[in-house]
Each structure stands twice: as C-alpha cells, then as structure tokens.
C-alpha positions, 0 to 999 in steps of 0.5 A: 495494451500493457505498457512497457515498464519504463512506460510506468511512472511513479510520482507522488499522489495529486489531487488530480489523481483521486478519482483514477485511485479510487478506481484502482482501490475498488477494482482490488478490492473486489477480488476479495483477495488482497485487502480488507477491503470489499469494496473502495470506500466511498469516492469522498472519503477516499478524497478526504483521505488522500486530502490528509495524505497530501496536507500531513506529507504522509507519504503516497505514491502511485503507478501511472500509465497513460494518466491512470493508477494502475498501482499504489503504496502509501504509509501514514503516520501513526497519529498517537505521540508515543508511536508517531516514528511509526508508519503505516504502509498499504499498498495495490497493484492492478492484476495486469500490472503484477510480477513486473517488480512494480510492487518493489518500485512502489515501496522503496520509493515510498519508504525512501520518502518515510525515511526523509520525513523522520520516520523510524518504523513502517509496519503492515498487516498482509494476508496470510495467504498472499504469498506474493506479497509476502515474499516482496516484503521480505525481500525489501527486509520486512521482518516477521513480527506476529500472527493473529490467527482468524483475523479476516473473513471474507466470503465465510473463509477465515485468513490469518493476519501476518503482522511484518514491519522495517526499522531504519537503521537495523 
C-alpha cells in the first residue's frame, strides 16, 4: 500500500538505517536505468560508506515510510584540499514512490544541509536520457556544465553523462 506523502519522512541516515538503504540501492540499481550502478555494492561497503557519511557530517538523507528507505540524496565532500567547497550529490528513489515531489524534498533538504556545513558547490553527473531527473535538477537551479558523450554502457546501449552543478550565492 502507497503511503500518503505527509506519511514519508525525511531524516538524516542512521546506522540503523543501513541495511533498509542498501536494499533501496540495489533495487534501483538493477533497473539498469538511473545509476552506475548494476547492482548495490556489497552490504559492508555500503556500511562503510555511509559509516563515512556519518563520522565526516557529509550530508545524507533518506525517505522513510513504515521504517523502510524508500528514497535517498546524499552529497559527499570532495576530499582533495583545493576542491574541498565541492560537494558531490547522488541521490534514488524507489519506482513506487516517483513523481510525487519527494525527489524535491530530498534535495533541498540535503542541500540545506551542505550549505550549513560550508559547502560552496554541489556538482552531479546524470544520465542523458533520465529526462525526469533532469528536469528536477533544473528546477532546483542546477546549471548545465558539460556532456561526455558515450560515458556509460550499460547492456551494450551507450549513454551520455550530463555534467550540472548549484553554486550557492549565484
């Protein structure tokens, strides 16, 4: 049964979160679709990763309903010192749960946070053809910065990489 969407909380990740996002990794995943991803990386190293997330206040966000993730958008601090006012933002969102402005939610609430934290510039890389998440992302003021044509291939079908990023303060 779908959930009403003031039944979806959003709330930053928890450790007790990690199994429940991993689940919701894989399952988008493997629509071969939307992430560079197949398959969710194994159970532990999604553990160590949002571990990471958690320990370095990077910021990460899910979508809950009835104690399940059923959504995610995450932006991670680029580690090298000259590009460290750069985030990085990925995010999912299960099928059922699509074209229900939780994607919006997500983002803003997870950019809220990266802009709290000091970061200056979010930057993502989406598929060429997920004109869904495209459209969201110049909704949210996402600028076009670049295409690399060819960049993922997934079931011997080639897809561009769109290259958008958000500076705060333009």
């Amino acid at each position: 049964m779908m959930a009403a969407a003031d039944a979806i909380s959003i709330e930053p990740i928890r450790a007790e979160h990690v199994e429940s996002f991993h689940r919701a990794l894989d399952a988008v995943s493997r629509e071969r679709k939307y992430l560079s991803f197949l398959e969710a990386p194994p159970l532990e190293s999604v553990r160590a990763f949002v571990h990471d997330m958690i320990e370095n206040g990077h910021p990460q966000f899910v979508a809950i309903v009835d104690d399940e993730v059923i959504g995610w958008c995450d932006i991670r601090r680029v580690s090298r010192e000259t590009r460290a006012h750069c985030g990085t933002l990925g995010m999912g969102i299960l099928p059922a749960y699509r074209d229900k402005r939780l994607g919006a939610r997500l983002m803003r609430r997870t950019l809220d946070a990266a802009r709290q934290c000091g970061l200056h510039r979010i930057e993502l890389s989406v598929h060429g053809d997920n004109a869904r998440a495209i459209a969201l992302y110049e909704k949210i003021g996402f600028v076009h910065e670049g295409r690399s044509r060819n960049a993922v291939l997934i079931d011997g079908h080639y897809i561009d990489s769109l290259q958008m990023a958000v500076i705060f303060g333009d």
